[in-house]
C-alpha positions in Angstrom: -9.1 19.7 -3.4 -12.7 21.5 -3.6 -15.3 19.6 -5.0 -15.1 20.4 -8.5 -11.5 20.7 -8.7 -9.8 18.6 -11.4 -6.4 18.6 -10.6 -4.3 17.5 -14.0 -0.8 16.9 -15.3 -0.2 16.4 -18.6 2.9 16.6 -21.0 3.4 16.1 -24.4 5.8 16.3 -27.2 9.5 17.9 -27.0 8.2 18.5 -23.1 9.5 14.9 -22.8 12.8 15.1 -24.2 12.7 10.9 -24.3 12.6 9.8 -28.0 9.9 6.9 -27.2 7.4 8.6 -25.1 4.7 11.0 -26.7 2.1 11.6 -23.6 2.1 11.4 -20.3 -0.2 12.6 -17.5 -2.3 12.0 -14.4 -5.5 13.9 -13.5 -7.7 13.3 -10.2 -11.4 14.4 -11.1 -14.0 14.6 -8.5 -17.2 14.5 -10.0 -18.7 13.1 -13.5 -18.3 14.9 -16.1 -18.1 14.7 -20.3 -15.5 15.2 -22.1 -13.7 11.6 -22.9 -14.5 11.8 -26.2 -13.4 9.1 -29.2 -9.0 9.8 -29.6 -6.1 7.6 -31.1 -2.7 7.8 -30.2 -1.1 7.6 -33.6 1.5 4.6 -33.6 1.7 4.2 -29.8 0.4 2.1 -27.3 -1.4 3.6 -24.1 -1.4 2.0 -20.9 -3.5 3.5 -18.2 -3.5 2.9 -14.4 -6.6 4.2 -12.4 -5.9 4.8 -8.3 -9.2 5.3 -7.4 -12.9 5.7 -8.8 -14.3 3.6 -12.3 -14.0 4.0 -15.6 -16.9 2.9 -18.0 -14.0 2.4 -21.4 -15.0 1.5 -25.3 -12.0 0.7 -27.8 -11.9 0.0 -31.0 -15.9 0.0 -31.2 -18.6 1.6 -29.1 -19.9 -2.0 -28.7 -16.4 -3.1 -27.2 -17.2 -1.6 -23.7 -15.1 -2.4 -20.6 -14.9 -2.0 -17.2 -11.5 -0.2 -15.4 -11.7 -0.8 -11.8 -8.7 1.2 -9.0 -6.0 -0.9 -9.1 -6.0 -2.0 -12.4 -4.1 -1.0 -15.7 -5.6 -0.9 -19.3 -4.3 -0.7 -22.7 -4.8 0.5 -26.2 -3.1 -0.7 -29.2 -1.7 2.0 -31.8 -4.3 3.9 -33.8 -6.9 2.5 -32.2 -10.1 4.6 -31.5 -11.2 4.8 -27.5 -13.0 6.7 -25.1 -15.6 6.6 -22.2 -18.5 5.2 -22.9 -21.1 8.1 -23.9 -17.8 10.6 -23.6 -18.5 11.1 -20.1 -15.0 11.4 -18.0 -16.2 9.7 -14.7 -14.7 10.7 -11.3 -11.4 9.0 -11.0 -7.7 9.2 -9.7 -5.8 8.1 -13.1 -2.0 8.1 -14.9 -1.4 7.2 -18.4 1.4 6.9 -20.6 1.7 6.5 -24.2 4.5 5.3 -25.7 6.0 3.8 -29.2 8.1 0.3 -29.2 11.2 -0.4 -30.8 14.9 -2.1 -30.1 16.4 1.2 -30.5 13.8 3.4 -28.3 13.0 1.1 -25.8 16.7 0.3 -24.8 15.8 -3.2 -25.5 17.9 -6.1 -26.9 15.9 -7.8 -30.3 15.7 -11.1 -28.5 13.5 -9.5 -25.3 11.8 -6.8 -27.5 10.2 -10.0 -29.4 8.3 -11.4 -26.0 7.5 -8.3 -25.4 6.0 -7.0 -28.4 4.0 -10.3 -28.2 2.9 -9.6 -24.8 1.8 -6.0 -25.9 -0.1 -7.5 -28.6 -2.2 -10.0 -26.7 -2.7 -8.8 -23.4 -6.2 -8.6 -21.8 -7.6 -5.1 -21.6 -7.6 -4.5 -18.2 -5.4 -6.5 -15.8 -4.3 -5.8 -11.9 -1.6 -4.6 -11.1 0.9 -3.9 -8.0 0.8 -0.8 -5.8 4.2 0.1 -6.6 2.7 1.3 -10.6 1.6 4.5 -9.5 5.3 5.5 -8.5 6.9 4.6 -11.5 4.2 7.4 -13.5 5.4 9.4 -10.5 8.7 9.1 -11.4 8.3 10.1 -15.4 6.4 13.3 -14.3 8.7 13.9 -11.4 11.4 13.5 -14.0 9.8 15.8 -16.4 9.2 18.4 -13.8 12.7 18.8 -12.5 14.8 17.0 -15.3 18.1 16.6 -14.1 21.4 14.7 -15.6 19.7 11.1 -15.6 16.1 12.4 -16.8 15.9 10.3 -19.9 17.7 7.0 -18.2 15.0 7.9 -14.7 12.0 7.8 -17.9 13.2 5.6 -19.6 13.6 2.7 -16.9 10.0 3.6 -15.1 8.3 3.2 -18.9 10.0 -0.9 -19.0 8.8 -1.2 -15.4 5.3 -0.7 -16.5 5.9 -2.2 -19.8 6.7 -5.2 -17.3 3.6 -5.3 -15.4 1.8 -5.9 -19.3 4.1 -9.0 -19.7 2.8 -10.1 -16.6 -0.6 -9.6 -17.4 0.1 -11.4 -20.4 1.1 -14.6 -19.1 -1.4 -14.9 -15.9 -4.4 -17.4 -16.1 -7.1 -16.0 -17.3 -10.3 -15.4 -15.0 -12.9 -18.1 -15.8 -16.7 -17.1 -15.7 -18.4 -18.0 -12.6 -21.9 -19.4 -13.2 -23.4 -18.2 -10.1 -22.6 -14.5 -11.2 -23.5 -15.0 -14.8 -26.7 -16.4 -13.6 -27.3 -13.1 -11.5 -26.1 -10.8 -14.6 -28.2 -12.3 -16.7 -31.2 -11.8 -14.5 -30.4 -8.4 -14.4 -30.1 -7.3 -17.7 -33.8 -9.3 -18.3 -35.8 -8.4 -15.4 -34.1 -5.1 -14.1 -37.4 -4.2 -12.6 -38.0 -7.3 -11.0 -35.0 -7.6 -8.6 -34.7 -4.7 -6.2 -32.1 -5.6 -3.5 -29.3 -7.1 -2.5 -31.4 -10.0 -0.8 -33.3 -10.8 -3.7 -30.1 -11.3 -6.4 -28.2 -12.8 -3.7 -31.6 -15.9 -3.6 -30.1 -15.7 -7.3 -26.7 -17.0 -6.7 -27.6 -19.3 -3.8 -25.3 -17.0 -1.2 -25.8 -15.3 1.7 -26.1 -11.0 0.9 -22.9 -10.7 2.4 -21.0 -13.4 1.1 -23.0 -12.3 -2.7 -22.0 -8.4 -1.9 -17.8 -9.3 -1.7 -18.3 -12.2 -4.5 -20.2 -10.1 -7.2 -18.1 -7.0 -6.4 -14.7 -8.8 -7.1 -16.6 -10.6 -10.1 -17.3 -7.5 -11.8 -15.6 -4.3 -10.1 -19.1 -3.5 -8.8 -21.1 -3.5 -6.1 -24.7 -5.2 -6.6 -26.9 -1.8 -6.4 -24.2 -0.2 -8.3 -24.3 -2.4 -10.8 -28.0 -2.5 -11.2 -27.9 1.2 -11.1 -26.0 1.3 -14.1 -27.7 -1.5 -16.0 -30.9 0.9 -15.4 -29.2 3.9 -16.3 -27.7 2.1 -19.4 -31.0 1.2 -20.6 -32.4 4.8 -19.9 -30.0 6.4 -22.6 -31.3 4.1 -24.6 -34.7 5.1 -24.3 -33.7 8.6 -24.1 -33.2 9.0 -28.4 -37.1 7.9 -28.0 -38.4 11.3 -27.9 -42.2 10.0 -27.9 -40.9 8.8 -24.5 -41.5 11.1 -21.8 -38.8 11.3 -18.7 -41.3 10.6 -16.4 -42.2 7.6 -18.4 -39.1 6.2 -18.6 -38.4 7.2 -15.3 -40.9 4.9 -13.7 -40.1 2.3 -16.3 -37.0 1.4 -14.8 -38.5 1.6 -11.6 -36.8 4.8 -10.2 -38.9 6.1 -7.3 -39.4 10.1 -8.3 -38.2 11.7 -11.9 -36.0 13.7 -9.4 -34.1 10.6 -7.8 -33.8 9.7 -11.6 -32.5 12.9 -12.4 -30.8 12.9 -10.0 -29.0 9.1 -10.4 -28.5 10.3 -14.1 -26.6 12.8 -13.2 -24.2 11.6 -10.7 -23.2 8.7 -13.2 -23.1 10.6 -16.6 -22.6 14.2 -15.3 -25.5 15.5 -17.3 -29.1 15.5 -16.6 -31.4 13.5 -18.3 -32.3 16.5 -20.2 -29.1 17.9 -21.5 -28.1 14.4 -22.2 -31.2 14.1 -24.7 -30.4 17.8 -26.2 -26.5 16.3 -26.7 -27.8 13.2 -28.5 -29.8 15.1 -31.0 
């Protein structure tokens, strides 16, 4: 695939022929772009599983942020408003379903449809999940592409194994906070300017950089420098709607070397220049 290829799949409607699911898709992306504007799904859940690359997610509020990391699934509840944070699409490998619930759609009996509905309810927003996921969304497009005499029974059955891996999500632990890495987050949202490297947030959390680089990146789906990358670049859209601020101001403000390595940072996380990003916000 070139470098700006997007390659997509994406059905909808009486495409399906399956009387619970309304879209389904998978798209492989490349390079950063807009476009993952604020959507619902009217009366469905979503549940999303990304292969590869990072997703920067809002839903319900723009304040809600969270993180989607490969290997892990996320979900929306039924007319709830989502999208990437600042619309920007980032480069990822991803599948997505959306689906409605119901005894006599989901070819479930009342007294497991209730668990599950439950589970569906209250599950975290992002959770991991197996390697086997990505087949089942195989299986529903493969199905959709070539039907055949079991399409709706081959849909039908990948859809509860996904459903599944919710319920499991649902019933884990969840991941306590970790007082080392808290310790380092907060220092860098405070003093982003202050702590350069690896070596200096690893002091932070009392680790050796190695042992901080695998620790903070299983933590928070990020690497340090990635993560302080994006706390800088965060802050910099603020500052951005400031138009007494110069770019060159705020570029050496957050402690960005040249207004081109800015630029050029801006870019490769948003997809848009510093510049056009400013003209968008307007």
């Amino acid at each position: 695939m070139a470098k700006d290829e997007e390659l997509r799949r994406d059905y909808t409607g009486a495409e399906l022929n399956v009387s619970c699911v309304r879209h389904v898709g998978h798209t492989k992306i490349n390079k950063s772009r807009p476009g993952l504007g604020a959507h619902v799904h009217p009366k469905c859940y979503e549940v999303c599983y990304l292969r590869s690359g990072q997703l920067h997610w809002w839903a319900g509020t723009e304040d809600n942020t969270y993180v989607v990391n490969p290997g892990e699934m996320t979900l929306t509840f039924p007319d709830e408003v989502h999208g990437g944070v600042d619309s920007i699409h980032e480069a990822c490998d991803l599948y997505w379903v959306s689906f409605e619930t119901g005894a006599d759609i989901l070819g479930l009996s009342p007294h497991i449809l209730d668990p599950v509905q439950e589970a569906l309810s209250n599950a975290p927003r992002t959770f991991q999940a197996d390697k086997s996921v990505p087949g089942f969304y195989e299986q529903i497009l493969d199905t959709i592409s070539e039907p055949g005499p079991y399409a709706q029974f081959r849909i039908l059955s990948a859809l509860q194994q996904i459903i599944l891996r919710i319920v499991d999500a649902f019933n884990q632990e969840p991941k306590k906070a970790d007082p080392r890495m808290e310790k380092v987050l907060h220092a860098i949202s405070s003093k982003m300017d202050v702590y350069k490297s690896v070596e200096d947030l690893a002091e932070i959390a009392g680790l050796s950089p190695n042992r901080f680089i695998n620790e903070f990146k299983a933590y928070t789906g990020y690497s340090p420098m990635d993560y302080l990358n994006r706390e800088k670049l965060r802050v910099a859209k603020l500052m951005l709607a400031d138009l007494d601020r110069s770019i060159t101001d705020i570029a050496f403000e957050l402690d960005f070397s040249t207004t081109q390595y800015f630029a050029t940072m801006f870019k490769k996380y948003t997809g848009m220049t510093p510049t056009q990003f400013r003209d968008e916000s307007l």
